[in-house]
C-alpha positions in Angstrom: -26.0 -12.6 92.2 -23.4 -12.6 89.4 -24.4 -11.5 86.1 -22.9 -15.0 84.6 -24.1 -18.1 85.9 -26.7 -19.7 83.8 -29.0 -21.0 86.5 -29.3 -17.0 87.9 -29.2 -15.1 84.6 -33.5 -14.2 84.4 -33.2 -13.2 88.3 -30.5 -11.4 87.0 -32.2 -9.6 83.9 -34.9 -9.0 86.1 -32.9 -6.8 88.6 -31.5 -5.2 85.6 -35.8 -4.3 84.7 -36.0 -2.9 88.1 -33.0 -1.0 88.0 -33.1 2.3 87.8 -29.6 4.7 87.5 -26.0 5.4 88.3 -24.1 8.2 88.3 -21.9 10.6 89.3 -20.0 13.8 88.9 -16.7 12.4 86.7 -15.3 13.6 83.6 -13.1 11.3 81.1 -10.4 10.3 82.6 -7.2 9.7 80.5 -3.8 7.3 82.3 -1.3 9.7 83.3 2.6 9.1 83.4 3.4 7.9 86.5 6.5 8.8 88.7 7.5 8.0 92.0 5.7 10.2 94.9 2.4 9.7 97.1 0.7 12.8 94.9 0.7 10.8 91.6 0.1 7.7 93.1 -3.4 9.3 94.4 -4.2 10.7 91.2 -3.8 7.3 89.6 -6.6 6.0 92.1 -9.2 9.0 91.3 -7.6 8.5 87.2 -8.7 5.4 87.3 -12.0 5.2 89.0 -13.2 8.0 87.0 -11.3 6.4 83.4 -13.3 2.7 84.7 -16.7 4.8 85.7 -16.7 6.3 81.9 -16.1 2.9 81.0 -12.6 2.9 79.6 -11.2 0.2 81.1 -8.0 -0.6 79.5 -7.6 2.8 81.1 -8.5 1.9 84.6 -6.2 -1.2 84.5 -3.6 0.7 83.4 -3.7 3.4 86.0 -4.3 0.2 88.8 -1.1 -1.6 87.5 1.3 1.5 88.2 -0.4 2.3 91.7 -0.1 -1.3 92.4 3.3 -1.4 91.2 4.0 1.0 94.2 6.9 1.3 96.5 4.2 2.3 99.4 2.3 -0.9 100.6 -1.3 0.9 101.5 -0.9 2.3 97.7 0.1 -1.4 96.4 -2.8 -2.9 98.4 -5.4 -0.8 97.4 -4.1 -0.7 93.4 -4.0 -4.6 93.6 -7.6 -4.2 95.1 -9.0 -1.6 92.2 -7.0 -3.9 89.9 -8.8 -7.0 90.3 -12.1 -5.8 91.1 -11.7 -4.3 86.8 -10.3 -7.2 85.9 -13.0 -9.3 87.0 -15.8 -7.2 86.2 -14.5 -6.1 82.7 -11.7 -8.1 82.0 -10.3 -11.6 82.5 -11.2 -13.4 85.5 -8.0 -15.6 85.5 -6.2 -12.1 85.3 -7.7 -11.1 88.3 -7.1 -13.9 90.8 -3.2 -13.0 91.2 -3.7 -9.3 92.4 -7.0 -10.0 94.2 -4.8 -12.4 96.2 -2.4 -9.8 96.7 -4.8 -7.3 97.7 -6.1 -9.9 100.6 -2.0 -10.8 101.8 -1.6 -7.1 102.5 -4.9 -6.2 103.6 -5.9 -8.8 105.8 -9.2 -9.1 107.7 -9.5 -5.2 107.1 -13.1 -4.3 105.1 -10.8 -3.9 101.6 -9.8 -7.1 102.7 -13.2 -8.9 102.8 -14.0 -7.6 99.6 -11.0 -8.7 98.0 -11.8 -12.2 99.4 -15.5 -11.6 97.9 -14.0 -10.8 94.4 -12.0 -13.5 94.6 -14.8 -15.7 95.0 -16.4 -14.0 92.1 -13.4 -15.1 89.7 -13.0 -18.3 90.8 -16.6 -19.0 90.1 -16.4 -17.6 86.6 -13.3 -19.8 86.2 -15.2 -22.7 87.7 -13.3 -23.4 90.4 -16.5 -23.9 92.2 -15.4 -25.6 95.7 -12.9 -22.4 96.2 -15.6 -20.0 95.1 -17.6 -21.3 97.9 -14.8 -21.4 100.3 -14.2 -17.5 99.6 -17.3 -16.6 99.6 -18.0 -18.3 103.2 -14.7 -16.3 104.4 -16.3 -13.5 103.5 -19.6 -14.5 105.5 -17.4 -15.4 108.2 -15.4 -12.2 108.6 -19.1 -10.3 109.1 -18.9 -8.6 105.2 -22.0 -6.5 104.7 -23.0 -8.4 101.6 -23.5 -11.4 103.6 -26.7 -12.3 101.8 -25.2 -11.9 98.4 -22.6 -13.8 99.5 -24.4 -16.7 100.3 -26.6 -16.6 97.0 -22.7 -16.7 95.7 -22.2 -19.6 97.7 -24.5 -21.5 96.8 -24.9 -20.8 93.3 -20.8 -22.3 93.4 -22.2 -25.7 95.0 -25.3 -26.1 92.5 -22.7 -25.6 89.7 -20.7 -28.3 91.7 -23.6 -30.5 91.3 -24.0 -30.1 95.1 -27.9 -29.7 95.0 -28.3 -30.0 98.9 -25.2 -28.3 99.6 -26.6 -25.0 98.2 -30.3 -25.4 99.4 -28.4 -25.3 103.2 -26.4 -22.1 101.9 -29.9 -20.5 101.3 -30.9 -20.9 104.5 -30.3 -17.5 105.6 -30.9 -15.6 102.4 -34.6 -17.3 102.1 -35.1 -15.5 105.4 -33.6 -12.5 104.7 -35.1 -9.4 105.6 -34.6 -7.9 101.8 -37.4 -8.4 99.9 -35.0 -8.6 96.8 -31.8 -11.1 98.6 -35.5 -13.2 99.9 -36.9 -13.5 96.0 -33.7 -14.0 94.3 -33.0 -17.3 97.3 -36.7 -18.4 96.4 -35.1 -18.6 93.0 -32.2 -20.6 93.8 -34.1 -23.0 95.9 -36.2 -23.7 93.1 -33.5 -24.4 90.9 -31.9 -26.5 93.3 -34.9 -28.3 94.3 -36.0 -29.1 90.0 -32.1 -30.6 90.2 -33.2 -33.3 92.7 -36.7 -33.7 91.0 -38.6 -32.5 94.0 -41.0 -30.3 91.8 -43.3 -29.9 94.7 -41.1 -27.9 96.6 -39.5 -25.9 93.5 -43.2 -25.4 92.6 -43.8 -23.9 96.3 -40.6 -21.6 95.7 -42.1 -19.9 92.5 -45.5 -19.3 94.3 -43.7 -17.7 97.3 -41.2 -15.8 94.9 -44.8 -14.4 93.0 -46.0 -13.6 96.3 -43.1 -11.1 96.5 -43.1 -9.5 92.6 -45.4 -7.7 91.0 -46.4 -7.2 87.1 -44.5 -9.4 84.3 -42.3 -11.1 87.3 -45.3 -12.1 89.2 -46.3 -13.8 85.6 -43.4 -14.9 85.1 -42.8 -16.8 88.8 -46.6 -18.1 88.3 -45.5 -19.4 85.2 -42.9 -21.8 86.5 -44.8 -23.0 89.3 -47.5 -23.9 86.5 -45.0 -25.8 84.7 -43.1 -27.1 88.2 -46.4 -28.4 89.3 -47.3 -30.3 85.7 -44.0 -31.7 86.0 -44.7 -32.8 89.7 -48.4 -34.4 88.3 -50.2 -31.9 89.9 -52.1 -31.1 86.6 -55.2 -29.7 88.5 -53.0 -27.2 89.9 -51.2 -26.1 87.1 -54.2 -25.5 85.0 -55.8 -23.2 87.7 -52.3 -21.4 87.6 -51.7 -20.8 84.4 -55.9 -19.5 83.9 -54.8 -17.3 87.1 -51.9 -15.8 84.1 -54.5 -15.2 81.2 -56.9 -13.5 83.5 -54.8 -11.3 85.7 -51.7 -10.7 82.7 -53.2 -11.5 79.3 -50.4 -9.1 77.8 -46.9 -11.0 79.6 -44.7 -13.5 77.9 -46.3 -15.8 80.1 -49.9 -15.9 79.2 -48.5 -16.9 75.7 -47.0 -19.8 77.1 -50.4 -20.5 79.7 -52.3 -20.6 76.0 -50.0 -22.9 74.3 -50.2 -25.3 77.4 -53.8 -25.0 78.0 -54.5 -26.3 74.4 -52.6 -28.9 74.7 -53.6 -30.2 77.7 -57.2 -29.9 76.3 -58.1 -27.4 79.4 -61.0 -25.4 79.1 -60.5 -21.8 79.2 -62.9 -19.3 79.6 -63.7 -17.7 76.1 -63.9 -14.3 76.6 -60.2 -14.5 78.8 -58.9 -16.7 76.3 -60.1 -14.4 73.8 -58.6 -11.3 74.9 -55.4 -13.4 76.2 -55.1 -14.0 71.9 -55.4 -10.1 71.1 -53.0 -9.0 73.5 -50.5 -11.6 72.5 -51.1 -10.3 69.0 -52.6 -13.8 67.6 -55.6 -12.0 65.9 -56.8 -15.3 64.4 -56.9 -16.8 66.9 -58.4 -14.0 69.1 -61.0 -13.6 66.6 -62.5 -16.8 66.1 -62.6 -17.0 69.8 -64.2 -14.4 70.3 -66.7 -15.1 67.5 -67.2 -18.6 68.9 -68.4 -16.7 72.4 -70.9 -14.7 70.4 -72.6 -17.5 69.1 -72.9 -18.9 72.5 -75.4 -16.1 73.5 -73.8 -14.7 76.0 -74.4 -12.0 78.4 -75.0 -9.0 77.1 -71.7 -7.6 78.9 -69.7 -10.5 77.7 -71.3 -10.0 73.8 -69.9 -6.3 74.8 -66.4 -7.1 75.3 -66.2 -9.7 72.7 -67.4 -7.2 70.0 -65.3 -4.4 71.2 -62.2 -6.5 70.9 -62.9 -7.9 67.7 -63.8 -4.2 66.7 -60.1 -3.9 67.5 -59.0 -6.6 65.8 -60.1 -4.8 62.5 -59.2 -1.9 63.5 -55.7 -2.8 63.7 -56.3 -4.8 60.3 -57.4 -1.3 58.8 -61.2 -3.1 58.2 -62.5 0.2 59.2 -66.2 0.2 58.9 -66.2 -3.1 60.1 -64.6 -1.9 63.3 -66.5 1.4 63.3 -69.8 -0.1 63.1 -68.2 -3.3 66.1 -67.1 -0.3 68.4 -70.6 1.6 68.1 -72.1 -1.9 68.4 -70.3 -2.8 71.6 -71.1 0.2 73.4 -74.8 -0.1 72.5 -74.5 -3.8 74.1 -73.4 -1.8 77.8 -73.9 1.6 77.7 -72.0 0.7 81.4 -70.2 -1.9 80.7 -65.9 -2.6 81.2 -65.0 -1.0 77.9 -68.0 0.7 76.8 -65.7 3.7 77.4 -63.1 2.9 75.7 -65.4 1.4 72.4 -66.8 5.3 72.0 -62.9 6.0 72.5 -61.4 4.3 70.1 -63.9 4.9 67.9 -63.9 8.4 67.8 -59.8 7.8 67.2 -60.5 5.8 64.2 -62.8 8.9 62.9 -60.2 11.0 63.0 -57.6 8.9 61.5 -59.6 8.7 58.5 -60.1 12.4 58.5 -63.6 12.4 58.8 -63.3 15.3 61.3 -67.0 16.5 61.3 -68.3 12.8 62.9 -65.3 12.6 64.6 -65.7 15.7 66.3 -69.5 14.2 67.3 -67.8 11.2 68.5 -65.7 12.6 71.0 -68.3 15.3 71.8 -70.6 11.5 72.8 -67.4 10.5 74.5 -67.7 13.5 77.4 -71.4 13.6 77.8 -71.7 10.0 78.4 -67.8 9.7 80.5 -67.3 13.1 81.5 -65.2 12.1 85.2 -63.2 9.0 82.7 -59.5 9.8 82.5 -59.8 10.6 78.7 -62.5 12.9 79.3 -60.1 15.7 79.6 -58.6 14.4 75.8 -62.0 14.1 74.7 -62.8 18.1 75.2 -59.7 19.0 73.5 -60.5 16.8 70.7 -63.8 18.6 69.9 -62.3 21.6 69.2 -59.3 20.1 67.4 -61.4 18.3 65.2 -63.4 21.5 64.3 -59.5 23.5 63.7 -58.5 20.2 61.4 -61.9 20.5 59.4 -61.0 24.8 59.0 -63.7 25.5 61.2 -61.6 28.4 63.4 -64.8 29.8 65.2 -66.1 26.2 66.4 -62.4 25.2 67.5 -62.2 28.7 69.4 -65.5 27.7 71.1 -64.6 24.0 72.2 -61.3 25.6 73.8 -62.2 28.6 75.3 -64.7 26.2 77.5 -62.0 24.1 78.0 -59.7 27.3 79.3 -61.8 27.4 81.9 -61.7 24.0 83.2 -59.9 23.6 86.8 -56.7 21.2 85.5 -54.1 23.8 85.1 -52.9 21.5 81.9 -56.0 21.2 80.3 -57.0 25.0 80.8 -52.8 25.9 79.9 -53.3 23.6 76.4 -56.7 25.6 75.4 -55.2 28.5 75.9 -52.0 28.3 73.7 -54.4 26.7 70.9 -57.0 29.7 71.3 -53.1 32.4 71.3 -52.5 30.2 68.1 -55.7 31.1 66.6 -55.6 34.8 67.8 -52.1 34.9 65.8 -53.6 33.5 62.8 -55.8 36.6 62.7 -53.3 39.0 63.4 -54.7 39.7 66.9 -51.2 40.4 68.4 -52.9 41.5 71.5 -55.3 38.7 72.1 -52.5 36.0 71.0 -50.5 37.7 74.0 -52.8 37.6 76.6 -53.9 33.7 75.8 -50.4 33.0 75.6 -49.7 34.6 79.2 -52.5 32.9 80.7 -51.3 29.4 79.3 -48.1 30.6 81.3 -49.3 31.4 84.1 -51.1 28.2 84.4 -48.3 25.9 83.6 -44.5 27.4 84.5 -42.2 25.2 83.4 -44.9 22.5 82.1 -45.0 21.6 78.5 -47.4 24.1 77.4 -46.2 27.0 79.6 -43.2 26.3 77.7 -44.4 26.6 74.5 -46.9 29.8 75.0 -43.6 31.1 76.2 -41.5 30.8 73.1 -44.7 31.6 71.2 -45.4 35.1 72.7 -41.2 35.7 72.3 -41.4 34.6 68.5 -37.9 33.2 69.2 -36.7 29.6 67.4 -35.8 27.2 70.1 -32.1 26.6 70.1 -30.4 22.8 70.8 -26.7 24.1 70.3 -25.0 25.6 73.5 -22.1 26.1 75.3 -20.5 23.9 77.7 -21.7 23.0 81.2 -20.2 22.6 84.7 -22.1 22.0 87.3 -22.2 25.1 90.4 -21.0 24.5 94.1 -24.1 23.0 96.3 -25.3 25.2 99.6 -26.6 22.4 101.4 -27.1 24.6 104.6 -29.9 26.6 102.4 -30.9 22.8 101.5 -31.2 22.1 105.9 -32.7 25.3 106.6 -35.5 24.6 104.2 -35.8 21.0 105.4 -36.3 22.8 108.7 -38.9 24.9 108.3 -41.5 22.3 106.9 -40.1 18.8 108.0 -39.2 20.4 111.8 -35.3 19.5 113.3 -33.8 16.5 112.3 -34.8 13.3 114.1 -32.1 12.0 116.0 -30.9 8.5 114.5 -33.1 7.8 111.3 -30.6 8.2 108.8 -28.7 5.1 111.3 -31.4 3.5 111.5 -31.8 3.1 107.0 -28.0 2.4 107.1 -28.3 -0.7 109.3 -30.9 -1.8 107.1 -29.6 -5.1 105.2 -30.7 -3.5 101.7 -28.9 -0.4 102.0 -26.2 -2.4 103.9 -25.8 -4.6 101.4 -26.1 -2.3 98.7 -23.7 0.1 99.8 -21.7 -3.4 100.2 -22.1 -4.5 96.7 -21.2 -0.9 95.0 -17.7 -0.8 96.3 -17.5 -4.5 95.3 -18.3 -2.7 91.5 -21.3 -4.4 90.9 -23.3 -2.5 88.4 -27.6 -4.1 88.6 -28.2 -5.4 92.3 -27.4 -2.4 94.5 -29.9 -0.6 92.2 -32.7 -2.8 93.5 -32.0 -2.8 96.4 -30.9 0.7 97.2 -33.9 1.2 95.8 -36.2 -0.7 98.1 -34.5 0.9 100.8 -35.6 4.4 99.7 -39.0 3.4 99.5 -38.8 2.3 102.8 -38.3 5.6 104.0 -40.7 7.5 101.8 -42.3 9.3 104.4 -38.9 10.8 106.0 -38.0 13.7 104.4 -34.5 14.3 106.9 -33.8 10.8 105.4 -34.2 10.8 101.9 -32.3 14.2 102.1 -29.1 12.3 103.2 -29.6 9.7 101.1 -29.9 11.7 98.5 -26.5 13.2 99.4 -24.7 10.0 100.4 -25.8 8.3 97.1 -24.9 11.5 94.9 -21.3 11.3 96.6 -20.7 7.5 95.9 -21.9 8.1 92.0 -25.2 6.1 92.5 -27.0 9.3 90.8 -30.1 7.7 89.8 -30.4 6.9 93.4 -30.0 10.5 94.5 -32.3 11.5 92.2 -34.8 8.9 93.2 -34.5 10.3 96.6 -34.5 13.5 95.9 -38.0 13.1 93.7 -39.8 11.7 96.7 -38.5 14.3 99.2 -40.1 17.0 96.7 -43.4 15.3 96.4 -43.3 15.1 100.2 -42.9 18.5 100.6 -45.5 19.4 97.8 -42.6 22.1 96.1 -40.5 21.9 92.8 -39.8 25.3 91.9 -39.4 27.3 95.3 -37.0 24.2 96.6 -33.5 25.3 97.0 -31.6 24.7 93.7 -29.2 22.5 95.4 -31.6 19.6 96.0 -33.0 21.0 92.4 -29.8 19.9 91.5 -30.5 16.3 93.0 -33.3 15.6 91.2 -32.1 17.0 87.4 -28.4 15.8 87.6 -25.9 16.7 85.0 -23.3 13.6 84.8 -20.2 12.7 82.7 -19.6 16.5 82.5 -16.4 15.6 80.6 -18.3 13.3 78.2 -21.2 15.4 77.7 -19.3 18.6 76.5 -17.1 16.8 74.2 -20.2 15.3 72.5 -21.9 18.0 72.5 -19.5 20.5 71.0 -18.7 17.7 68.3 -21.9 17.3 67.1 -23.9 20.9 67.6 -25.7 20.3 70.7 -26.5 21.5 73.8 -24.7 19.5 76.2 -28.1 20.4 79.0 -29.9 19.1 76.0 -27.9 15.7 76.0 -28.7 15.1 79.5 -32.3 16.4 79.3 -32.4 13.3 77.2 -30.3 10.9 79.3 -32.6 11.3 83.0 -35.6 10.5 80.7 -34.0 8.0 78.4 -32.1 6.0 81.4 -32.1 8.1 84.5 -28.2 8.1 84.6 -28.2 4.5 84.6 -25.5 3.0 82.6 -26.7 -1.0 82.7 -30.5 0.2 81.9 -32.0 -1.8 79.3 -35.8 -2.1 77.7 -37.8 -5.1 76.2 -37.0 -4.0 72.8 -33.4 -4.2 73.3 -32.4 -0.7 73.7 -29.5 -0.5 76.3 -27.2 2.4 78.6 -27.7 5.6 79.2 -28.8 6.8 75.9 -31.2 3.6 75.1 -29.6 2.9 71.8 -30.8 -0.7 70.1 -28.1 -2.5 68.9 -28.7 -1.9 65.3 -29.3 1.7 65.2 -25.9 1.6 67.3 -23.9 0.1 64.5 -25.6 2.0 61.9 -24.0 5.2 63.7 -21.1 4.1 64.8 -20.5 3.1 61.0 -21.6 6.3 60.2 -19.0 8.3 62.7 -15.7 6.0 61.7 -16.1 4.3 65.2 -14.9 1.0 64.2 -13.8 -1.1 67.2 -17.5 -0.7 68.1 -19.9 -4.1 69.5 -22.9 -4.4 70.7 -21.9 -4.9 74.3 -19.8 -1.8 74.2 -23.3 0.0 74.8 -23.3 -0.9 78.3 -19.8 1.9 78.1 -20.6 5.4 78.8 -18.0 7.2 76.7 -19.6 4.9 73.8 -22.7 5.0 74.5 -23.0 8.9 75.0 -20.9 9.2 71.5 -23.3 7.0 69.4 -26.6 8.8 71.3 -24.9 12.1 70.9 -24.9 11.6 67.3 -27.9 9.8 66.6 -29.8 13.0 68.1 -27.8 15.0 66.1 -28.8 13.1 62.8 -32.5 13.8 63.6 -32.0 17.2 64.5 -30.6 17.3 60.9 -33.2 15.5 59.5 -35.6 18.0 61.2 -34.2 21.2 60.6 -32.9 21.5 64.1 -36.5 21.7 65.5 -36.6 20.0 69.1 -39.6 18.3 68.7 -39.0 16.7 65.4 -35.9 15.6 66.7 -37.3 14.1 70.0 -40.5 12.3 68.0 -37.6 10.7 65.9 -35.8 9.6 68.9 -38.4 7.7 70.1 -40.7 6.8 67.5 -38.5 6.5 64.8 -37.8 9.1 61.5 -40.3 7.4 59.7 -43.2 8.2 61.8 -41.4 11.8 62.6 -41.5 12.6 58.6 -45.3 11.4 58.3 -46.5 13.3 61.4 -44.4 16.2 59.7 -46.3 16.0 56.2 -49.3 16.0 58.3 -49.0 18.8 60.3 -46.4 20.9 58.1 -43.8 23.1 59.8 -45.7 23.9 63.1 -44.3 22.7 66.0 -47.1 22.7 67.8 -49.8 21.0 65.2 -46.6 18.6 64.6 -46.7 17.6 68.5 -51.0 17.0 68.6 -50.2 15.1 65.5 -48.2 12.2 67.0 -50.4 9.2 67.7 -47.8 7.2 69.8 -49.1 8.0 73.1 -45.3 7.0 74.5 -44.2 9.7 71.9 -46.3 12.4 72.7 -45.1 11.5 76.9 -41.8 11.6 75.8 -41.5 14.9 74.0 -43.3 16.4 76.8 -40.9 15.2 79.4 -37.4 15.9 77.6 -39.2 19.4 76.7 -39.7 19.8 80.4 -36.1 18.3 81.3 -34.6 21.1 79.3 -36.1 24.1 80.2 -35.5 22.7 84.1 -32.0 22.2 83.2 -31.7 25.6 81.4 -32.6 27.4 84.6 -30.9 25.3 87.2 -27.3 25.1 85.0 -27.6 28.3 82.5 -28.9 31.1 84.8 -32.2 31.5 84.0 -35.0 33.0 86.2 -37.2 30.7 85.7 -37.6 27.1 83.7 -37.4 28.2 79.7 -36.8 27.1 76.5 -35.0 30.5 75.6 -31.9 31.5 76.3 -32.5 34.6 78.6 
């Protein structure tokens, strides 16, 4: 599926959702001068795959023009090959044509060959040469090329840009039965398209319903959205209105249950209030939402339906900082059902709101309601914390120290770890060294290497937590201590399962469609593949190994993650599949950055397998994009700030930019924070704004500073990257154990 035809681009930025890393063990790479002799010729070729991985490309094509400038013909060939592929990913398409038919003269029918031809398709198309696109990308087909599906979504993506609707709906023959779920969705795609070009919206409509079938979440919206519209076009009104109802129930919040409301309306459809109604909140029409919703209470309705209309306008005012209004509406909606959907979460919120205001004594009642009447909910565990925190916020040390030393006991190692650093925290405040000590070694004994293990830790040491250190390389692997571990849980290795994945057409065509350079789809479905074998720890093992070693680290790690949770282990699994799972990546890159701008460089990639998970291409909703997640504008606003000024927006897609700007924008919170870690990682992700008003609140305590943050994605964040450290500390620095100090 290239990247740049209109009529694929949201199948494409949907792959690029699902996507989840790349990487590999490469440092900047910088062109050498060449000289005649097989030794440089090969260092050009690992020169330039590592200069094009960093994503300095006008290095890669330079180091691909001398080694296809050679006097040897398999050096020539395979320069020509590297050559084009660059240029046609990063560079000029019509630049590309004359060494990627160069590249198929000398390598023939060979697989460098076929993917030659494949790339050559790939520029033709982007040049619109759309009848030899399809012509290349059938000789691909033809010649058994492992990427036969995508080639064939190629194919007949070239023919609908022809105008040749019905050629291209035969070229999706095969992909629309395709065993990948992923090459199967994408051709349900296609075929729509194609079909909507002849006016058969019946069939297109079909398409979208079978392409929902297959996704999940926003894409399922989003596929159910276009068959709503594909069956209104096709007069099939009755149809299209139960659709788009089936979006405002089932995904109020998507971008498509926005567009369901606005077509609803004007079709004069009736809606169900109370859906419609909460459709309106989550689509942030409050208005709208509220006159709903006030509409259904007149209507005397059920009790549970008056419950769930109150409790969302409760927070509607809420959000519009009507506070007793929505005080009195949460109390009022819980009253309604005591049982009801989200009578929970009405005692929830409005115990929240109580301690927003500050009113800490009613607050502290509120959530003390919350766990006697929800004690098994999933915030009950929040709820017991809360009571005591309310009581230390209000100066009321004994009462917090009697909430949490309940809590201490409870059987969640997290919960009982948290009460007990708060109760150390209190023991220090009263100068009871020895009391502090022993909370502080009980909260680390329940949670090595969690978050609050972590922190009792560099508590009961009374050292600072550093973010500068020295550079990093990454150890040798002992993968036979990796087998021998494998061995003793999992039992030998069964014979032909790792065959068995690699003949499957996603990992086939994966594998395929990463030599070809392709940066989104082999994520996907690489991906899918793993899940497939979830439950095959032998398997995921040499995934994990076979992915790390063609730079598809997010992968590895994936695979890695789901062979730990199989075997139940993290910290007593060998350090080499460790290793797997907390990846350091553009060492090279990394270090530099680091050293220029006083950080750790384990820090930097603490932050990169939460931000990105070594995925250069990743990108969010809000815009933030590569490895780093940098928007665009906070991008420009450093690069102005660091003199980089050949910077755009699309460089951010470039590791060696992207790991520059990210580098530094850490570092200009850490400033802003006095080189605390968790200032700095609150700013990250929730801006410096919110980072200096949870500061004022909470003052220079790291810990108060961390309950503080009210950005639930915030608080998950710091957590993580806290986490990511210390792992990376012991797995890279020596360490004995996962720490935030430097042992």
């Amino acid at each position: 599926m290239s990247l740049r035809s209109g009529t694929r681009l949201r199948w494409a930025a949907a792959l690029l959702a699902l996507g989840l890393a790349l990487a590999l063990n490469a440092g900047s790479a910088l062109s050498s001068v060449w000289q005649p002799g097989g030794g440089q010729q090969a260092d050009l070729a690992s020169l330039g795959a590592a200069a094009e991985r960093n994503g300095d490309y006008a290095a890669a094509e330079a180091d691909y023009r001398l080694l296809a400038a050679s006097s040897d013909p398999g050096q020539a060939a395979t320069g020509s090959l590297d050559l084009g592929r660059v240029l046609e990913r990063h560079g000029s398409a019509a630049d590309a044509v004359a060494p990627l038919q160069a590249a198929i003269a000398a390598l023939g029918s060979t697989p460098d060959g076929s993917r030659a031809t494949f790339l050559l398709g790939e520029a033709q198309l982007d040049l619109k040469q759309n009848d030899a696109a399809a012509a290349s990308f059938q000789a691909y087909i033809a010649a058994g090329g492992p990427a036969a599906g995508e080639a064939a979504l190629e194919r007949a993506a070239a023919f609908q840009a022809a105008g040749a609707y019905q050629q291209a709906l035969d070229a999706l023959a095969a992909p629309l039965q395709a065993s990948s779920s992923v090459i199967r969705a994408a051709a349900l795609q296609a075929s729509a398209a194609a079909h909507e070009q002849f006016q058969d919206y019946p069939d297109a409509a079909a398409d979208e319903q079978a392409l929902a079938a297959l996704t999940t979440g926003s894409m399922r919206a989003a596929a159910l959205g276009e068959a709503a519209r594909l069956l209104h076009l096709a007069g099939n009104d009755l149809d299209a209105i139960a659709t788009w109802q089936q979006i405002i129930a089932a995904y109020p919040s998507s971008a498509a249950a926005g567009t369901a409301i606005d077509r609803l309306q004007a079709l004069g459809a009736s809606t169900d209030s109370l859906l419609l109604g909460i459709a309106q909140f989550e689509q942030d029409r409050a208005r709208d939402a509220a006159a709903t919703l006030r509409g259904l209470l007149a209507s005397s309705p059920s009790a549970d339906a008056a419950a769930q209309a109150t409790y969302f306008i409760a927070r509607i005012e809420d959000r519009a900082d009507q506070n007793d209004a929505a005080l009195s509406d949460y109390a009022a909606a819980f009253a309604l059902a005591p049982n009801g959907v989200d009578a929970a979460a009405a005692l929830w919120h409005r115990a929240v709101l109580l301690s927003e205001l500050k009113r800490y004594a009613e607050a502290q009642q509120a959530f003390s309601s919350f766990l006697q009447q929800f004690p098994r909910d999933g915030d009950a565990s929040e709820a017991a914390f809360q009571v005591g925190w309310m009581a230390y916020l209000d100066g009321r040390s004994l009462d917090a120290a009697a909430a949490w030393a309940g809590l201490a006991q409870s059987s969640d190692a997290e919960n009982a770890a948290r009460a007990e650093l708060w109760l150390g925290k209190l023991a220090q405040g009263q100068d009871d060294t020895a009391g502090a000590a022993a909370h502080f070694a009980r909260a680390e004994a329940l949670q090595p290497g969690d978050y609050y293990g972590l922190r009792a830790e560099a508590l009961a040491s009374g050292a600072a937590v550093a973010i500068s250190g020295d550079q990093v390389q990454p150890p040798s692997a002992d993968w036979g201590a990796v087998e021998s571990w494998l061995a003793r849980w999992a039992g030998a290795e069964p014979a032909g399962q790792f065959a068995a994945l690699q003949s499957a057409q996603n990992w086939r065509e994966g594998i395929e469609l990463d030599a070809l350079g392709w940066m989104v789809t082999p994520n996907a479905l690489l991906s899918d593949a793993l899940l497939a074998v979830a439950q095959q720890p032998w398997t995921l093992y040499r995934a994990a190994r076979a992915l790390a070693d063609r730079g598809r680290t997010n992968l590895a790690l994936q695979a890695a993650q789901e062979l730990l949770h199989l075997a139940g282990a993290r910290l007593d699994a060998p350090a080499a599949l460790l290793r797997l799972a907390y990846p350091v990546d553009y060492v090279d890159l990394v270090n530099q950055d680091a050293a220029r701008y006083g950080l750790d460089p384990l820090l930097i990639e603490a932050v990169v397998r939460q931000e990105s998970g070594f995925n250069p291409v990743a990108g969010s909703s809000a815009g933030a994009q590569g490895l780093l997640q940098l928007e665009p504008a906070t991008a420009q606003d450093v690069a102005d700030a660091v003199g980089l000024t050949t910077y755009s927006a699309s460089d951010l897609t470039r590791p060696l930019v992207n790991l520059q700007l990210g580098s530094a924008f850490l570092a200009q919170q850490a400033k802003a924070g006095g080189q605390d870690l968790t200032w700095m990682l609150a700013a990250y992700n929730g801006g410096g704004g919110n980072a200096t008003r949870w500061s004022k609140q909470s003052g220079s305590d790291p810990d108060r500073f961390y309950e503080t943050v009210n950005l639930s994605e915030t608080r998950l964040y710091i957590r993580l990257v806290t986490e990511n450290y210390a792992m990376y500390l012991f797995l890279y620095r020596g360490a004995t154990h996962p720490t935030l100090l430097r042992l």
